[in-house]
Structures are given as C-alpha cells and as structure tokens.
C-alpha positions as CSV (number, residue, x, y, z in Angstrom):
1,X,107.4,106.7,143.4
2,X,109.5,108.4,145.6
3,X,109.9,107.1,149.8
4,X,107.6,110.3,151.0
5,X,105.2,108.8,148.9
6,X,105.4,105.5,150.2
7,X,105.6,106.8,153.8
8,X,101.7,108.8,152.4
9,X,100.7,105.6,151.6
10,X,101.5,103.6,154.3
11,X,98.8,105.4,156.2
12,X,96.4,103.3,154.4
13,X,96.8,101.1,157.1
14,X,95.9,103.7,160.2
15,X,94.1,106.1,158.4
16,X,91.0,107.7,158.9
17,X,87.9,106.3,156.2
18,X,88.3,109.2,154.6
19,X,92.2,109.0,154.5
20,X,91.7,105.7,153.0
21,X,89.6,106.6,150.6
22,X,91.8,109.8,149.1
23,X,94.9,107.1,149.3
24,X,92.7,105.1,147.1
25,X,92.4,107.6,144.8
26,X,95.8,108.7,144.6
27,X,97.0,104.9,143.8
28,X,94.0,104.7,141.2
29,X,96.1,108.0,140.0
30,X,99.5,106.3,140.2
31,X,98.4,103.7,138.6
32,X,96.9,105.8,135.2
33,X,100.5,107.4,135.4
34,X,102.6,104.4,135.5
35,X,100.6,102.4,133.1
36,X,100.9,105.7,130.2
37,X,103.2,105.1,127.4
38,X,104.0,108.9,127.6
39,X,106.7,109.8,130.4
40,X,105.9,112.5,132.6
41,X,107.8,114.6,135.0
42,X,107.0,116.9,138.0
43,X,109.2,119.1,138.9
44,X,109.7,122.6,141.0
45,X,109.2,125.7,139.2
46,X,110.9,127.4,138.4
47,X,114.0,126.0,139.5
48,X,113.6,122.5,137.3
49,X,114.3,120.0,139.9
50,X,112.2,117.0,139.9
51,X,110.3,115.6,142.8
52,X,108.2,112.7,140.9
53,X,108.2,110.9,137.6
54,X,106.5,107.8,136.1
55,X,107.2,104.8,135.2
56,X,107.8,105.6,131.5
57,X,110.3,108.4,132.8
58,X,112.0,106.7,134.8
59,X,112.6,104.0,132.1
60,X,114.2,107.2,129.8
61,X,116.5,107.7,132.7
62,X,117.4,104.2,133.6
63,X,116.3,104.6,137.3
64,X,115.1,101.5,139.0
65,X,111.3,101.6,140.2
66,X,111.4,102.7,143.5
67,X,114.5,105.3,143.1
68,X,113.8,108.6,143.7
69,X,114.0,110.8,140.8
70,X,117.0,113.2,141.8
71,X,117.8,115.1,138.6
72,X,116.9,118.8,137.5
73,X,114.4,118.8,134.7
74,X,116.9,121.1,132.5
75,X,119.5,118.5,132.3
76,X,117.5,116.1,130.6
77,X,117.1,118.1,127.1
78,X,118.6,120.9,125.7
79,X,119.3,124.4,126.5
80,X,116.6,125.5,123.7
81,X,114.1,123.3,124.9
82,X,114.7,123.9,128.5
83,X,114.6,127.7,127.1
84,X,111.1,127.1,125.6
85,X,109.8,124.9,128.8
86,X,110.6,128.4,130.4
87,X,108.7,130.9,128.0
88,X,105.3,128.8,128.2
89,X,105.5,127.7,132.0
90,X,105.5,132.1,132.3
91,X,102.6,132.4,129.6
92,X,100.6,129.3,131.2
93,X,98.2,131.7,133.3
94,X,97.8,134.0,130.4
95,X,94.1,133.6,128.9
96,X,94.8,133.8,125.7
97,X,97.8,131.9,125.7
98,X,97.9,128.5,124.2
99,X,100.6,125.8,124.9
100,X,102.1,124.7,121.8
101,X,103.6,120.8,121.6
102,X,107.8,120.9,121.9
103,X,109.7,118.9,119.7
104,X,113.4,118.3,120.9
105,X,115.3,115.3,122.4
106,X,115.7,113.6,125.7
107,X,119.0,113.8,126.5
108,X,119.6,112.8,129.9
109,X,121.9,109.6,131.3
110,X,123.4,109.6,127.8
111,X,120.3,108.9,125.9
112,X,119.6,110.9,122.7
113,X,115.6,110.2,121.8
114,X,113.4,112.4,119.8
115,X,110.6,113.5,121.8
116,X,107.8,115.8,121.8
117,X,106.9,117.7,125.5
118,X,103.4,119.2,126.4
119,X,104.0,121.3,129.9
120,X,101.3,122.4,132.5
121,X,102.2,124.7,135.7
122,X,99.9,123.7,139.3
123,X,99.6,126.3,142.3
124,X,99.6,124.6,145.3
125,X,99.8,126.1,149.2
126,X,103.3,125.0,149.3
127,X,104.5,126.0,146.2
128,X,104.4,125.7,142.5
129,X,104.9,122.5,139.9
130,X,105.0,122.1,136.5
131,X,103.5,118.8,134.4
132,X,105.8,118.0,131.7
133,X,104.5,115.0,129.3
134,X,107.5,113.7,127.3
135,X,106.0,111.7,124.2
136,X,108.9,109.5,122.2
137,X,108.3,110.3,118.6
138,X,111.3,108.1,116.8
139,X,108.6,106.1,115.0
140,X,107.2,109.0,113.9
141,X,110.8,110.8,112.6
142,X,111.2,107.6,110.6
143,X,107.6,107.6,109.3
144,X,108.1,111.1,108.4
145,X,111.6,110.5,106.4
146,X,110.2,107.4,104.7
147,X,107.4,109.9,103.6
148,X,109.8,112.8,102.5
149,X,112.0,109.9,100.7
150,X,109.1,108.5,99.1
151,X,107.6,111.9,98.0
152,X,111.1,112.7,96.9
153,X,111.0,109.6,94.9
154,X,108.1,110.2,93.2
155,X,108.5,114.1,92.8
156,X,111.9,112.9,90.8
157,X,109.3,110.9,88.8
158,X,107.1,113.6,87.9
159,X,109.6,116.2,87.1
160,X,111.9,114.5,84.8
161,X,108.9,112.2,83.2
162,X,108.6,112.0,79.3
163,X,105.6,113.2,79.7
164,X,103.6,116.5,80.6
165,X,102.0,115.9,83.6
166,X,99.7,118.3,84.9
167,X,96.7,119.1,87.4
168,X,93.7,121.1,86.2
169,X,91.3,122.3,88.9
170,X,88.4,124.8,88.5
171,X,89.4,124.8,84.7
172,X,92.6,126.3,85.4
173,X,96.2,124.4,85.8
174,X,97.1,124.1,89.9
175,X,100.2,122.0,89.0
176,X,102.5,121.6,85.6
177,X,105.6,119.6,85.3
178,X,108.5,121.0,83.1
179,X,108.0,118.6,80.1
180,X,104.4,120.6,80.1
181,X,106.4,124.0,80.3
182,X,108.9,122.4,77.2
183,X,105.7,121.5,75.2
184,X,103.9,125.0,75.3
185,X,107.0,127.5,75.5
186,X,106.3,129.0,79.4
187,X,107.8,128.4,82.6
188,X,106.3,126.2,85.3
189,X,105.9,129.6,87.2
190,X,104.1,131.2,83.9
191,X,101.7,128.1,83.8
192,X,100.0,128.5,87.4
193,X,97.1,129.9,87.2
194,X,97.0,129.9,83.4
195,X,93.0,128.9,81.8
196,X,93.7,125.4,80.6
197,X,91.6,126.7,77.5
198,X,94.0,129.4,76.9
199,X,96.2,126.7,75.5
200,X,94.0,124.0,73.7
201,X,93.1,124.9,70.8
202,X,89.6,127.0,69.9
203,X,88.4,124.2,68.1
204,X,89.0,121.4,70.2
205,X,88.1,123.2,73.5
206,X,84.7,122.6,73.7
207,X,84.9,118.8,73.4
208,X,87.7,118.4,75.7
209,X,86.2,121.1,78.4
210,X,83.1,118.1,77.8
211,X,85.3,115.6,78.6
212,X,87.3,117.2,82.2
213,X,83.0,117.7,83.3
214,X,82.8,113.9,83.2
215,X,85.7,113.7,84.9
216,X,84.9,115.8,87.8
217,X,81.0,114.7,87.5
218,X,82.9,111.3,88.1
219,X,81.1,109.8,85.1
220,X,84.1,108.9,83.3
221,X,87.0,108.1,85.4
222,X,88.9,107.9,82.3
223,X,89.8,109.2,79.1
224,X,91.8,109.8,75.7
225,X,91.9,112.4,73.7
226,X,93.8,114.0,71.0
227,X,94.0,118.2,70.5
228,X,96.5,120.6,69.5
229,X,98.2,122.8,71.9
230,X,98.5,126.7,71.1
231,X,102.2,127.1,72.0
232,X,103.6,130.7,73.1
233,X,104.7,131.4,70.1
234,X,100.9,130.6,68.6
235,X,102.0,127.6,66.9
236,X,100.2,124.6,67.1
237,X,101.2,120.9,68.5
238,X,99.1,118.2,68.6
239,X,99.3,116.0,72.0
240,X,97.4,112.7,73.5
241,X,95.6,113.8,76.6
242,X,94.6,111.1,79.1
243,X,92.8,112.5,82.1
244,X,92.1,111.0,85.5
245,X,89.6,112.2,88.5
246,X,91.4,113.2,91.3
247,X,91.1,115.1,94.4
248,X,93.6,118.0,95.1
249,X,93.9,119.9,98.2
250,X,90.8,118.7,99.3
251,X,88.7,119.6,96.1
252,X,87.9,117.4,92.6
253,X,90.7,118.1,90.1
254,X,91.7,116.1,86.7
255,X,95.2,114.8,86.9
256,X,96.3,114.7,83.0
257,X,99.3,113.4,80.8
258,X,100.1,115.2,78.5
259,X,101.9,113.3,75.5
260,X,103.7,114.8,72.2
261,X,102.3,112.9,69.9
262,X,103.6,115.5,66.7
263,X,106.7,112.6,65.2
264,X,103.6,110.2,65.5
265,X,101.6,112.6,63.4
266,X,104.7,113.3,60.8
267,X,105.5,109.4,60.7
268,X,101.2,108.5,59.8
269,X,101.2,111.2,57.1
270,X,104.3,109.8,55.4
271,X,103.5,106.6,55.7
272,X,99.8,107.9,54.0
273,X,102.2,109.2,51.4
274,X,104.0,106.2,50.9
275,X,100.9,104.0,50.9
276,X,99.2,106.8,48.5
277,X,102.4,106.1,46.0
278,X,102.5,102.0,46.7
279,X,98.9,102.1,45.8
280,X,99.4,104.3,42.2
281,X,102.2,102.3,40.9
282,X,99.7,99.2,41.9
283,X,97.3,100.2,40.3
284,X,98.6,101.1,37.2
285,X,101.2,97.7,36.4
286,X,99.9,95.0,34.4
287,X,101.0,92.3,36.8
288,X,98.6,91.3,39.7
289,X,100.3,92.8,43.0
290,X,98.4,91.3,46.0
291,X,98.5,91.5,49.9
292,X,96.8,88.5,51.4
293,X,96.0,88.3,55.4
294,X,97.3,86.5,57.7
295,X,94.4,83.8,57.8
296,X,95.6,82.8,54.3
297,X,92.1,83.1,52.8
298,X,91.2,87.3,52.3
299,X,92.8,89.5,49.9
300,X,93.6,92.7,52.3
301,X,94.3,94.6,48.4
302,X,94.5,93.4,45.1
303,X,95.7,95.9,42.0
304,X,93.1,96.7,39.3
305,X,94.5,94.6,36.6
306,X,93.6,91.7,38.4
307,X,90.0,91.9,36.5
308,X,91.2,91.2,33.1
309,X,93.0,87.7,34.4
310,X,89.7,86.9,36.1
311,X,87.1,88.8,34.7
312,X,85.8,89.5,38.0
313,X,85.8,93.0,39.8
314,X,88.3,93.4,42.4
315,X,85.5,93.8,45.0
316,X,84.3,90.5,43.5
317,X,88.1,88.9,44.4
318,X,88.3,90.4,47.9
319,X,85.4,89.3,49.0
320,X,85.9,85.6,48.2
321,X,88.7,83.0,49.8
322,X,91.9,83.2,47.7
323,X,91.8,79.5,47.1
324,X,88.1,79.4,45.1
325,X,90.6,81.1,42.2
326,X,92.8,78.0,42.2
327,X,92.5,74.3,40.9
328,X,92.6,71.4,43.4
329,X,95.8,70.7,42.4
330,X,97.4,74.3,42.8
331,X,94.8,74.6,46.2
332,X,97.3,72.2,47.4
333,X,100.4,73.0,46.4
334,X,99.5,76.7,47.8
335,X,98.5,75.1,51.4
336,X,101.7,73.0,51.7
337,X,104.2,76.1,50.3
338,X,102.5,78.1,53.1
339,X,103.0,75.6,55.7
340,X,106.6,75.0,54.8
341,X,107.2,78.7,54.7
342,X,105.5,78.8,58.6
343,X,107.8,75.9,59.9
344,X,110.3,77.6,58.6
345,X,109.8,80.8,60.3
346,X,109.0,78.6,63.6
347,X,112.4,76.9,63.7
348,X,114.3,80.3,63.9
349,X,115.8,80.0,60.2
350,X,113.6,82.4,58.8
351,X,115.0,85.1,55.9
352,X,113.6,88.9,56.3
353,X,115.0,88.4,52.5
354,X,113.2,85.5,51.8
355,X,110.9,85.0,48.7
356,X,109.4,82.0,46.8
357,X,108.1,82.0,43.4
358,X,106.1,79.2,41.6
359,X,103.7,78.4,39.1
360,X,99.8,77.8,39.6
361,X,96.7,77.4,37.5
362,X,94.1,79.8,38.1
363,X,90.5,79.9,37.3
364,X,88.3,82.4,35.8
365,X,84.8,83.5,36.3
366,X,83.6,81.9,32.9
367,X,85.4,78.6,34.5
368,X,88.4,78.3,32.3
369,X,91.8,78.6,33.5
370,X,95.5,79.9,33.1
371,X,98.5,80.1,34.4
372,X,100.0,82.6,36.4
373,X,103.6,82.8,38.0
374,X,103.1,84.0,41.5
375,X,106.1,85.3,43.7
376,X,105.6,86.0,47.3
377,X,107.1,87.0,50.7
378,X,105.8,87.7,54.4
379,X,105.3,91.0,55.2
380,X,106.6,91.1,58.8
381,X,106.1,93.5,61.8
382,X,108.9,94.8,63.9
383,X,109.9,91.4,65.9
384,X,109.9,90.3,62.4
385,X,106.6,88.1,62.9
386,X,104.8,87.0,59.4
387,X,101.7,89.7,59.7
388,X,100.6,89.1,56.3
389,X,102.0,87.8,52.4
390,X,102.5,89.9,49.8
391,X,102.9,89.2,45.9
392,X,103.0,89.6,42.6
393,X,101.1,87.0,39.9
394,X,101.7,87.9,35.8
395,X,100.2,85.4,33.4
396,X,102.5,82.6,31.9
397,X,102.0,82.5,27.9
C-alpha cells in the first residue's frame, strides 16, 4: 500500500466513529486484495500510471511490501495488449459492450509470464481509474500443450491405425479415418455425412442397424459383427465390425473398428478346400488315416475303411476311447510311446519332422484281434506345440 494510504489509515487513531468504521472497511478491503492469488493494478486513465497495486502485483514486479508502485501500467505488457486495455477501457460504459478476458504476458522488471487481464474503469470526483486483474495462466499453457500433445498423439494413432475407425451418429458417419476411406473407395471428406447403410450391404443392414440401437439404447455396450461393405465401385468386402457406445459432441454415438477381414475369408475357403481334398483322398485309401486329440483318448476323424478292420462304424470308433481297440499289452506300449514322445517335445529336442512307427494288436468288435502297423506324428500349431496326433494304421498280414 502506498504512504498516502498509510497516512489515511493512521486516522484510525483520531478519527471520528464513523471515520473508524469506513477505515475498517477499507482494511477489510485491503486485506481481500492482498490475500487474492490474482494481481491487480489501479492505475490513472487514461494515461496508465499506477497509483496502487496488491500484494500479488507487487510480487510480479519485485517491489517490496510497502514500496509504492511507481511504474506506468503500459510498461508492464506489450504494446498489443496495452493497445487492447485501451479499446475496452473506451467501450466500458457502452451498454451493450461486454469485456472480453486478455491473454498476453507480463512483461515488466524483466519478467516474461503468461497472463490473462480482465479491466474495469471507476468515475470518481477527482478523476478516473481503471481495475486491471492480472491472472498468471502458465499452469494452464502447459496443461493446454500437454493436451494438444496428447490429442496429437492419439490423433497420429487414429489416422495411421490398421484399422478403419469410425464414428456413426444419428445413423450417419460424423468421423472416418483414412484406412475407412482405403476400405470403401471415397475420401474422408466424401464420407461425412454419408448414411452408414449406404455402405453395408442390403442384406446385412438390418441386423447391424439392430445392433448400433443396442448400442445407443446402452443395452449392449459391446459388440462383433461380420458384413460386407458396398465399395465405390459396388464391389463387396467383407469386414469385422466391433462397435462401442460413446458420446460425441455431447450426443450418444457408436465408436466402430472397422477391420478387413477379406485375406481371412480367402485363407478359411482354401483351407475348406484343402480339408475338402484331405478328407476325399481319406476317405477313399484302404489304410486307416486317423487324427486323435490332444487328450490321447477321442478320434477327432477316422477314414471309412477303418470299419472293415473293426467291423464297427466310424461313429461307433469316434465315440469310444482309442485304447478300448487295443490289448493290454499294446494299451501300454501306446501310453509309454506317447509319453516319451511328450518328454521329448518338453526338453526342447523336438523334430517338426519327427515320426514314429510301430506295431500293435488291435481288437475287433467280434473280440478277435490283428495286427496293424501304426505310424504317427504331432500335428503342431504355429509355436510348434503338439495340438493333436495324426496317423496312418494298415493291417500286418
């Protein structure tokens, strides 16, 4: 507070009552002031030289408490701010004129702080003051850029997914990324606005139209589904859809990923193929070829001729254990080859190549027996883990 403002205040003391009391008041005032975490300057208008500041201000210019603020408003941010200061404190009377916050930089005593101002103008008798509240917002910059970096992060994400991500609001696509714009032949641009049904096909529409209801119904927060796209050329691409509730601009919307599923589709149909041909050269060789599970007890197939070595239907053989066709004596022999073939595997010195081939006796349905060479291997998945056995059996004359 400035030494006219202590000699006010020192009238306290020899003051009228009602001296006193406005005193009061005005340190009650001084003290709201001092105590703000905003700084805030008074200063003549319009020539911008200051006749009282806060605490908080004065800590901005690295006065002491007590000094007197001698500085000239202007000089403490720059010329466009100082130039905007201007414009409102001449607009302030105006009715219809709104003050707008100011975001520049305090500047004075070689400081450099991002702030936001909010000015006021007072009419007094003796002449006329403006109010300027000085706000520092560096948290806030840095909150703002870790927001822009983050967004920018995961915008990155989104645009250069593997995936077509896009938002469907109202039925109609709000957002699309460009591996959505790759799958159906259009621009991002082309997309905005663009039915989602107008690019599902006719006969998968209603189902999925079903499912984006439950989403938005919040029913089912979740969901997959497989359709086919009608590209821009009219072709048609089957993707997996999996859709998510989610609110967008302020308003339920499905968030959905969009994923080309079409080599999966050309990779199951020639694998069909290839189990299609496996299964008609099985099933017309006279040896017994045979795929056993992994629990060492169910046939997962077994080839026709099987039922003139047992004379028992296939359906018969699957849906008995294995080892009820075996003597005791082969039972074990079976048992321990498998577990020498599964230690094997365990220690790390297994052989993708890897076969083994002995000789069992078998038995029939009418109880007698014969035997049967019987080659085998493990059928392995892609990390080369035992997933099942498969082998061939032909009768030993």
């Amino acid at each position: 507070m400035n030494s006219n403002m202590n000699k006010v205040f020192n009238l306290k003391e020899y003051g009228t009552p009602e001296i006193r009391q406005r005193i009061s008041v005005l340190e009650r005032f001084r003290l709201l002031l001092d105590y703000t975490n905003d700084a805030v300057f008074i200063f003549e208008y319009p020539s911008g030289e200051l006749v009282d500041c806060n605490s908080q201000a004065r800590r901005y210019a690295n006065h002491q408490e007590g000094d007197d603020c001698h500085a000239n408003f202007a000089d403490l941010v720059p010329e466009d701010a100082w130039a905007e200061v201007q414009r409102q404190l001449i607009d302030f009377n105006d009715e219809t004129f709104k003050t707008q916050p100011i975001e520049s930089r305090f500047i004075g005593r070689g400081r450099n702080v991002p702030v936001e101002i909010t000015v006021g103008l007072a009419q007094t008798e003796e002449a006329a003051y403006a109010v300027a509240v000085m706000r520092d917002i560096t948290e806030r910059r840095l909150q703002e850029q870790r927001l822009r970096e983050s967004e920018e992060k995961y915008r990155t994400l989104v645009e250069t997914a593997g995936d077509g991500i896009c938002i469907v609001q109202d039925e109609k696509i709000a957002y699309a990324n460009p591996k959505v714009a790759e799958l159906l032949g259009y621009s991002t641009d082309e997309l905005l606005g663009v039915h989602f049904g107008e690019v599902v096909h006719r006969d998968h529409f209603d189902r999925l139209m079903r499912l984006y209801q439950r989403f938005i119904d919040g029913k089912n927060e979740k969901g997959v589904i497989e359709v086919n796209f009608v590209t821009h050329d009219g072709s048609s691409h089957p993707v997996e859809l999996t859709g998510s509730a989610v609110s967008f601009a302020g308003h339920p919307a499905s968030l959905v990923v969009i994923r080309d599923i079409s080599m999966r589709r050309k990779t199951e149909q020639k694998l069909r193929e290839s189990q299609a041909q496996f299964r008609l050269i099985a099933e017309n060789v006279s040896d017994v070829i045979w795929v056993l599970d992994m629990d060492f007890q169910t046939f997962a197939f077994l080839s026709p001729s099987a039922e003139n070595l047992y004379g028992m239907s296939t359906a018969e053989l699957t849906g008995e254990p294995m080892l009820n066709r075996l003597t005791p004596a082969s039972q074990v022999m079976v048992q321990q080859a498998i577990a020498e073939e599964m230690a094997f595997f365990e220690n790390g010195k297994f052989d993708p190549y890897r076969t083994r081939t002995m000789e069992v006796e078998q038995l029939r349905r009418d109880g007698s027996t014969f035997w049967a060479e019987v080659k085998a291997s493990f059928l392995r998945d892609d990390n080369d883990k035992p997933i099942g056995i498969l082998g061939d059996r032909k009768s030993v004359v």
